[in-house]
Residue, then its C-alpha position, 0 to 999 in steps of 0.5 A: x464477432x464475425x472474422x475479419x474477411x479474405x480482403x481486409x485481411x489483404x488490405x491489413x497485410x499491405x498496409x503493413x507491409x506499407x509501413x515498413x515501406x515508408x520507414x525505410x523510405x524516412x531514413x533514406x534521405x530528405x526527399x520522403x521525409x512526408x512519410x513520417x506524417x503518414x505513419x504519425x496517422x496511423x497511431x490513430x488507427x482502430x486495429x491495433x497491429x497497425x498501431x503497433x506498427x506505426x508506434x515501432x517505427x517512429x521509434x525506429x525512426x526518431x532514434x536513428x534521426x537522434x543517433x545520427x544528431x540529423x536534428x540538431x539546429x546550427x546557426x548559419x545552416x540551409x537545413x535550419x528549417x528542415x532540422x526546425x520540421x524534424x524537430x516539431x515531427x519528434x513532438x508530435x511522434x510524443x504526443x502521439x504515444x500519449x494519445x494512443x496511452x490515454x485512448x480509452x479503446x486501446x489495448x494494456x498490450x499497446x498502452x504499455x508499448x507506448x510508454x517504453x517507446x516514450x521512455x526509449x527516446x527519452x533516453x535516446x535523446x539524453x545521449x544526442x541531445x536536440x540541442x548542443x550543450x555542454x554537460x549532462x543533460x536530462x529531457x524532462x518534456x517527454x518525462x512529464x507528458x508521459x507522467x501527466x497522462x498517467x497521473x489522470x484524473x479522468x483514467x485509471x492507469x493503475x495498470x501501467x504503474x508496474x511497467x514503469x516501476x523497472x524505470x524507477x530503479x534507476x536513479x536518474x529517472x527516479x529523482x526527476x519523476x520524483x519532481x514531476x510528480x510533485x508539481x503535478x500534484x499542487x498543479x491538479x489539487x489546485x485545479x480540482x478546488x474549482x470543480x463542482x462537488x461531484x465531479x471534484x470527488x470523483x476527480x479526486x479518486x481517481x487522482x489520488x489512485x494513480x498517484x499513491x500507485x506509482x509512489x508506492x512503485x518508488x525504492x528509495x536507495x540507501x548507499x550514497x554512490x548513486x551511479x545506476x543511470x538510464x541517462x548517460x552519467x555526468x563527469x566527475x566535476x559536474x554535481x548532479x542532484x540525482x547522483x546525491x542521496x540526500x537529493x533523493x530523499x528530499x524529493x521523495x519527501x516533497x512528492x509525498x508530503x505534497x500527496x499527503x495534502x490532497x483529500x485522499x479517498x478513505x481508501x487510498x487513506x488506510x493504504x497510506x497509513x499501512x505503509x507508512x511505517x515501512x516505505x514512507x517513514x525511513x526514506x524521508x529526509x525528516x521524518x518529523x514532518x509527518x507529525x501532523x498528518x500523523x497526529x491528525x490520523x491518530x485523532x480521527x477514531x477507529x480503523x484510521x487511528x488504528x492504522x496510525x499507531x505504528x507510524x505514531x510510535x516510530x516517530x517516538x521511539x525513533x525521532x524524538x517526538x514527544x506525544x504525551x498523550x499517546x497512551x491516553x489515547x490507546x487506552x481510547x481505542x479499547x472498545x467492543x469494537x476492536x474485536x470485529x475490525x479487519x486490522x485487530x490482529x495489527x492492532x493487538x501486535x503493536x499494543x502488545x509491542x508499546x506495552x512491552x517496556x518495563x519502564x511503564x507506570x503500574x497504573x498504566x499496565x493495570x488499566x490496560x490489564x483491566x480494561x481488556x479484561x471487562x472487554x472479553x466478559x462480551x467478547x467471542x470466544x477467539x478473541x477471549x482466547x486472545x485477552x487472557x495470555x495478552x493479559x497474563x504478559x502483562x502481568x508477568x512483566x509488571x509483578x506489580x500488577x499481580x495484585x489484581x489477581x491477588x486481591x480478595x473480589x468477594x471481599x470487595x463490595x463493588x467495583x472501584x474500576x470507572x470503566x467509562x473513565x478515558x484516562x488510564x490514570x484516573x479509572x483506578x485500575x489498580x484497586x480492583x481485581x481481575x474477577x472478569x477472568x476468573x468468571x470466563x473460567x465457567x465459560x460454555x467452550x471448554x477451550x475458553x475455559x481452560x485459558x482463562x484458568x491460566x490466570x490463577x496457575x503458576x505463570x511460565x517462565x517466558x511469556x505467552x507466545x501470542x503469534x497464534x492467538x492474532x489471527x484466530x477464529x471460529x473456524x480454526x477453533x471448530x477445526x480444533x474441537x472436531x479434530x480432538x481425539x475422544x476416548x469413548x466413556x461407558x454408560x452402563x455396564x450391559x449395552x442396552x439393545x432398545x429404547x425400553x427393556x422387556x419383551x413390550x418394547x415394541x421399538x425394537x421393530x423399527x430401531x437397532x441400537x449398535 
């Protein structure tokens, strides 16, 4: 790209250096007022410090204008008309930032000047309202044409999301985002509904992206005095909602259950549930009312189900729902598959955490300690070395099932265990054995073998520490074996010094033996 030339470069400078001109020239009285429409063009302009330019000087001007309450209409005023212009300028100042936001040409750097700028006389104005009221006031205009431009469907704003995450720690600006964005989600899924299939899905992407990005930006409070305002604060005897925490959740409920509604992209679906455990499911104001979104997610199958099962035991454990069918269910998932997914060592944490109470029936825990064990017989080796100490902890907080180790499997003509039965009470786990681990104790690795023999070895008094085994691999168990220090064995008594003995070994020409 050729550098700009000595006379655009001038022509820059000057331009500039107008623009100072002219904001200095809008503050001075009515008579230049005109100048404030020129630098509204210049927001438009392709070079981006003359964007920038223009864009720090209506926030110069808009919030002296505010400051000096020079906007304000009273009845029975000659400047009513001129306050009525002034008025309708600060809109299109507004309109201006979002256009420069949503210009596909415009840089990060002047996309996030923008909405600081919007931001900025949003708060300006909270403090001299255009209008003379009586009470706390929040300008929400400004708030949801910044908010509807940054939740398109057309743009990804992702990369604005964090700029405006240190506005959503305050209070104010949290509760009254919070209801924005709940209308703006009914507003587009309704919209969307109409589109063709190709363009509602690509819509809907790109939507649903924006959106989870900036929910995930929310952190929630969890003291009851909310005082940490952007806004000024109300007096004491004015009940704000925003100043009340169970205001708070209900909003941050709404905003997400009405989220929870779209036809969330797979993605967008996996990093939901990922997270709903930790930063959806403690801030709602009812937690219960994920049931069904939950339940569905559980049901689907695979990775999803997968990713649901903590959110799922949560709600159990903590809000008293009733899922009998939860560890139906679990037993469900146990399939060869479990061992390749991305979320395996998740998985395996959270099992070995629902199978961890002692109340459990012994037909349950044995299922469990039976189906994993026919799974390792084709599983790799990491995650054999995974089965067996998950395996020998289950036993060991249920002596009940220590007859599965006990029993005599050559006695046994065939296996009772029905492996396709999908009913952990039905497939009779109980009444056979745990012989596919003691096969695995013939297993190729010597590793994999001696963990299998654990099974059959006096049991530790405390369990298995399995943090280790969750995200193990090939990798880590090649490092293990080329790390092992081997003692050097000797093969005979006198080094032999070629292939063959004897003065005819004719090798000894072209290899030495050292």
């Amino acid at each position: 790209m050729a550098a700009p030339s000595k006379e655009m470069c001038d022509l820059k400078k000057q331009l500039l250096k107008e623009i100072k001109s002219k904001v200095e020239q809008s503050l001075s009285g009515k008579k230049n007022s005109n100048c404030i429409i020129d630098i509204l063009k210049l927001t438009h302009d392709a070079d981006k410090s003359i964007v920038t330019a223009a864009i720090k000087g209506l926030s110069r001007i808009f919030t002296m204008l505010l400051a000096k309450q020079e906007m304000i209409i009273k009845e029975d005023e000659e400047d009513k008309k001129y306050k009525q212009w002034l008025q309708d300028r600060y809109k299109d100042c507004i309109q201006c930032l979002i256009d420069v936001i949503a210009n596909k040409s415009s840089k990060p750097i002047t996309q996030e000047l923008a909405v600081c700028t919007i931001v900025k006389l949003l708060e300006a104005e909270s403090r001299h309202p255009l209008k003379q009221n009586q009470g706390y006031f929040f300008p929400r205009s400004p708030l949801e044409k910044l908010l509807t431009c940054l939740l398109s469907s057309t743009q990804d704003f992702t990369h604005l999301m964090n700029r405006f995450q240190e506005y959503l720690e305050y209070d104010d600006m949290r509760f009254y985002t919070l209801e924005v964005v709940s209308g703006k989600i009914r507003e587009t899924n309704s919209r969307v509904q109409k589109l063709d299939p190709a363009q509602r899905k690509m819509e809907e992407e790109l939507f649903c992206k924006n959106t989870l990005c900036l929910l995930e930006q929310v952190t929630m409070p969890t003291e009851n005095c909310l005082s940490n305002f952007l806004t000024p604060l109300p007096t004491d005897d004015e009940e704000i909602r925003a100043t009340q925490l169970k205001e708070q959740r209900k909003a941050f409920s709404n905003a997400w259950l009405s989220f929870l509604l779209l036809s969330l992209p797979l993605q967008t679906y996996k990093s939901v549930l990922f997270m709903m455990h930790d930063k959806v499911i403690p801030y709602m104001s009812s937690p219960v009312m994920l049931t069904d979104f939950l339940t569905a997610s559980y049901n689907i199958g695979g990775a999803i189900s997968l990713l649901a099962l903590n959110a799922i035991f949560i709600l159990m454990t903590e809000h008293n729902l009733e899922y009998p069918e939860f560890y139906k269910k679990l037993y469900s998932l146990l399939e060869p598959s479990i061992f390749h997914v991305k979320y395996k060592a998740r998985f395996f944490y959270l099992t070995n955490l629902f199978l961890s109470s002692s109340h459990l029936p012994a037909y349950l825990v044995a299922a469990f300690a039976k189906k994993l064990s026919s799974l390792a017989l084709t599983a790799p080796p990491p995650a054999v070395m995974l089965v067996v100490p998950f395996v020998c902890n289950l036993i060991k907080r249920h002596p009940t099932c220590k007859t599965l180790i006990a029993r005599d499997t050559e006695a046994m003509k065939d296996d009772p265990f029905l492996a396709d039965e999908t009913d952990p009470s039905k497939c009779r786990a109980l009444e056979s054995s745990l012989w596919e681990l003691k096969t695995l104790k013939h297993h190729y690795l010597p590793g994999v073998a001696t963990t299998a023999g654990s099974i059959e070895r006096p049991f530790p008094k405390v369990e298995w520490d399995l943090t280790d085994f969750y995200e193990s691999s090939y990798d880590e168990m090649f490092t293990t074996e080329i790390n092992k220090k081997v003692k050097h064995v000797p093969l005979e008594f006198e080094a032999p010094s070629g292939l063959f003995s004897g003065k005819l070994d004719k090798f000894n020409n072209y290899w030495l033996l050292e």
